[in-house]
C-alpha positions as YAML, in Angstrom:
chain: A
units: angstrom
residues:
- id: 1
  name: UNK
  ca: [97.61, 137.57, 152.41]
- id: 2
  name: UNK
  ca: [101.16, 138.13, 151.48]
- id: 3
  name: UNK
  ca: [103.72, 139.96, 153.44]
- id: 4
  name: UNK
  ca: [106.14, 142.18, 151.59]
- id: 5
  name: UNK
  ca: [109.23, 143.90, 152.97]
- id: 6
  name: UNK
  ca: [111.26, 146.62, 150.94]
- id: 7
  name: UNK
  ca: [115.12, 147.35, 151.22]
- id: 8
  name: UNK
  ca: [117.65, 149.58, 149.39]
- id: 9
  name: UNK
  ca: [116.28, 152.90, 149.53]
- id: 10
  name: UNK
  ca: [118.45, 156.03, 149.91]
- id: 11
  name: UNK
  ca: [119.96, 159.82, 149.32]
- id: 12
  name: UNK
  ca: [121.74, 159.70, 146.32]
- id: 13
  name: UNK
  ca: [122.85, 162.66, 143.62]
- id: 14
  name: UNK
  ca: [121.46, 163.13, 140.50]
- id: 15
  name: UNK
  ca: [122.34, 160.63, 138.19]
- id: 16
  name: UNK
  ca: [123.19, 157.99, 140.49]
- id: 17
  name: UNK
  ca: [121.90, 154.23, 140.64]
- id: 18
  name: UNK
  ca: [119.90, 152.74, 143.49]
- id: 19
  name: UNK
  ca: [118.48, 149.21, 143.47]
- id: 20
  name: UNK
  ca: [115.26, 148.38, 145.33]
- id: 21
  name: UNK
  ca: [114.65, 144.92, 146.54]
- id: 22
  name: UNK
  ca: [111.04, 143.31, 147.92]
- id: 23
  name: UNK
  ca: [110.87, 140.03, 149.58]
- id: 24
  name: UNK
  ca: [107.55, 138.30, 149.52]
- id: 25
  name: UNK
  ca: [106.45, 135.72, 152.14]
- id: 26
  name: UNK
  ca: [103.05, 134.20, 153.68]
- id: 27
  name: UNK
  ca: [102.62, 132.67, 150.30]
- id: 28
  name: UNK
  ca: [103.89, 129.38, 148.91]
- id: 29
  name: UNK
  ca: [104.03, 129.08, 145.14]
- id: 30
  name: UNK
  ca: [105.20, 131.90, 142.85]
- id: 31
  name: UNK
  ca: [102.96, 135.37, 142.71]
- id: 32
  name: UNK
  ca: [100.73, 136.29, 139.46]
- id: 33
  name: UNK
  ca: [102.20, 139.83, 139.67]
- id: 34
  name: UNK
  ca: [104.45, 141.76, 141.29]
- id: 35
  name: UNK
  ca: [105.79, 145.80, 140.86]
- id: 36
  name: UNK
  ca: [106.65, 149.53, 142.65]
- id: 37
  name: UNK
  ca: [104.36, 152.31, 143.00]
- id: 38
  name: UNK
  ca: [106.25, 155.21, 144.64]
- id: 39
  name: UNK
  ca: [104.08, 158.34, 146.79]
- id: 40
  name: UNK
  ca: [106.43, 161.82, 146.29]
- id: 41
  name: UNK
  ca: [105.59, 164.31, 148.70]
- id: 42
  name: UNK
  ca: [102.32, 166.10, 148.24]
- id: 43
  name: UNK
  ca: [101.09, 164.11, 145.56]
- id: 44
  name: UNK
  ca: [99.41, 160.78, 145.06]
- id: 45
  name: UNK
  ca: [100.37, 157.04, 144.59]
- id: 46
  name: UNK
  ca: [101.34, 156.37, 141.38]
- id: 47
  name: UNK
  ca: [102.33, 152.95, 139.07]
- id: 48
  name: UNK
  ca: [106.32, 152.63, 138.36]
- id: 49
  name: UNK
  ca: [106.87, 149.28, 136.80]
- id: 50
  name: UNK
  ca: [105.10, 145.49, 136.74]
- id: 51
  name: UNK
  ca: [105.71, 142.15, 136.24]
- id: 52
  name: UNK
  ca: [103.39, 139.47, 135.64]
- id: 53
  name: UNK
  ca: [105.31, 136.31, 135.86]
- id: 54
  name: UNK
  ca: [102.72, 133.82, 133.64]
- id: 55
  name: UNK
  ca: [103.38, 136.09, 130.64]
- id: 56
  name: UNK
  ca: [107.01, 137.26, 130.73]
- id: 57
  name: UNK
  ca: [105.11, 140.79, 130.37]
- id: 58
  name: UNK
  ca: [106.73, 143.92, 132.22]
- id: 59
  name: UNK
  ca: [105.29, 147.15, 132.04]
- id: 60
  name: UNK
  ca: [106.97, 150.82, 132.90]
- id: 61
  name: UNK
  ca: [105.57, 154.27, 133.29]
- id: 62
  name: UNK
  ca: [106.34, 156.47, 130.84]
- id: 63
  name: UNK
  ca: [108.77, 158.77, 133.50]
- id: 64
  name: UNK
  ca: [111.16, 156.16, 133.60]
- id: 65
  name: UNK
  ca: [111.07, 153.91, 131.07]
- id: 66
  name: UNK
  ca: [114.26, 153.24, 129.70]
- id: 67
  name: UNK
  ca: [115.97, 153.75, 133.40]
- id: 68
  name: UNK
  ca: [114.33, 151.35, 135.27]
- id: 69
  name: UNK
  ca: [114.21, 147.81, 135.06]
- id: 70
  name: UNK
  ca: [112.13, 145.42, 137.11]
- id: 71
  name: UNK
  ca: [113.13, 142.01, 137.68]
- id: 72
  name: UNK
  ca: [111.66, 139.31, 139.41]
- id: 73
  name: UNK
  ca: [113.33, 135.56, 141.03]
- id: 74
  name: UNK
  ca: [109.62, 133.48, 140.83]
- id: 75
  name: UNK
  ca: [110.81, 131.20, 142.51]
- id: 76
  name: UNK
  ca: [112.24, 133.25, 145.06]
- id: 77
  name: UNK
  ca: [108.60, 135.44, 145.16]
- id: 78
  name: UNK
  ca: [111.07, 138.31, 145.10]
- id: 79
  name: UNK
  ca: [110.94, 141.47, 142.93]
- id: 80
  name: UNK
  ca: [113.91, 143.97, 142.69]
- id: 81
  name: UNK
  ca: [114.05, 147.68, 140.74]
- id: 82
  name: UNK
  ca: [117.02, 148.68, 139.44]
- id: 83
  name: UNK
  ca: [116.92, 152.73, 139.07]
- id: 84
  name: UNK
  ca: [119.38, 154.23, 136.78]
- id: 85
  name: UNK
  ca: [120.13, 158.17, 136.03]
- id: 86
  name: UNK
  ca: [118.21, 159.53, 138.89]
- id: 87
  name: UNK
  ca: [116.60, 162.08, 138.98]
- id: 88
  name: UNK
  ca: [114.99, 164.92, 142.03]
- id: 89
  name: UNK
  ca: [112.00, 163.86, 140.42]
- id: 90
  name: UNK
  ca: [112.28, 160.53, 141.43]
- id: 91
  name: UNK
  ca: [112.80, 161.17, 145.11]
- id: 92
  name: UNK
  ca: [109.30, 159.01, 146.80]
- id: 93
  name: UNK
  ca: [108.64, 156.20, 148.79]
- id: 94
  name: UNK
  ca: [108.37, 153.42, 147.03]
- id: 95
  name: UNK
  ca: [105.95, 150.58, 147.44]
- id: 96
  name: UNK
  ca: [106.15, 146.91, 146.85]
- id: 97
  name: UNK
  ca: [103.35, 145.32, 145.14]
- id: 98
  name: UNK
  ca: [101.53, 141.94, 144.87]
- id: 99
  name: UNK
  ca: [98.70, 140.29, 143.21]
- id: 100
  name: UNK
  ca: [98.16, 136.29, 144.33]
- id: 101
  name: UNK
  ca: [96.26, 135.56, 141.19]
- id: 102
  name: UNK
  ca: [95.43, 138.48, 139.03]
- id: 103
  name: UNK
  ca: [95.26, 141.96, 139.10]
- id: 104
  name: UNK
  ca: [94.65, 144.68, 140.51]
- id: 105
  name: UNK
  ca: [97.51, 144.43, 143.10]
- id: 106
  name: UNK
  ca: [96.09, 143.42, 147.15]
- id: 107
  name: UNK
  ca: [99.01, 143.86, 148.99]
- id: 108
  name: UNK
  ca: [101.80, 146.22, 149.71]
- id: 109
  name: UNK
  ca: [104.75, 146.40, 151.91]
- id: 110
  name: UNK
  ca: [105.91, 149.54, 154.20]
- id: 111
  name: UNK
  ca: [107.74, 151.25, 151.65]
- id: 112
  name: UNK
  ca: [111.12, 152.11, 151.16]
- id: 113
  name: UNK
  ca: [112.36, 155.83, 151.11]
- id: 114
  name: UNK
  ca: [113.83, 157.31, 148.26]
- id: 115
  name: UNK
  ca: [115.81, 160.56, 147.71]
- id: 116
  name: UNK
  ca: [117.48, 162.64, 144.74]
- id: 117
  name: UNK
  ca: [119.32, 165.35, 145.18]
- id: 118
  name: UNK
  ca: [120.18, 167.89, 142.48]
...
């Protein structure tokens, strides 16, 4: 089992930048996948933005495409999110995610809060 801790959540305004880190540990050698789910009030879990390290493949949901980007440091078994032009919409907790060897992903940290206001 891996153990993931989130940092850099925050209040921000509208249109502001956050970046979202996620340190990975328990494991030695470099994860299959890693990525961010984020919970908003009310509603359920949903997929932000992957990684699977084997392919160079990232993947974004359609809501923020083109202001996220997810990064990862293999070696490192860290994963970071960098959030640009924020919006209220985008005020969750986010979730780190991991997958040791394929997906879906097993294991997920605390979460990290986030918050946009207008």
């Amino acid at each position: 089992q891996v153990q993931l801790v989130e940092s850099g959540g925050g209040l921000v305004q509208a249109g502001a930048s956050l970046r979202l880190s996620c340190v990975a540990s328990g494991r030695s050698g470099s994860l299959y996948a890693m990525g961010w789910y984020r919970r908003a009030p009310g509603k359920d879990r949903e997929f932000v933005a992957q990684s699977v390290s084997s392919v160079g493949m990232t993947r974004y949901a359609n809501s923020v495409k083109g202001r996220f980007t997810i990064s990862r440091d293999n070696a490192k078994n860290t994963v970071s999110l960098q959030m640009n032009s924020l919006k209220p919409e985008d005020t969750a907790v986010y979730y780190c995610a991991a997958a040791l060897y394929t997906l879906p992903f097993t294991d997920w940290g605390q979460g990290t809060q986030v918050t946009v206001s207008s």
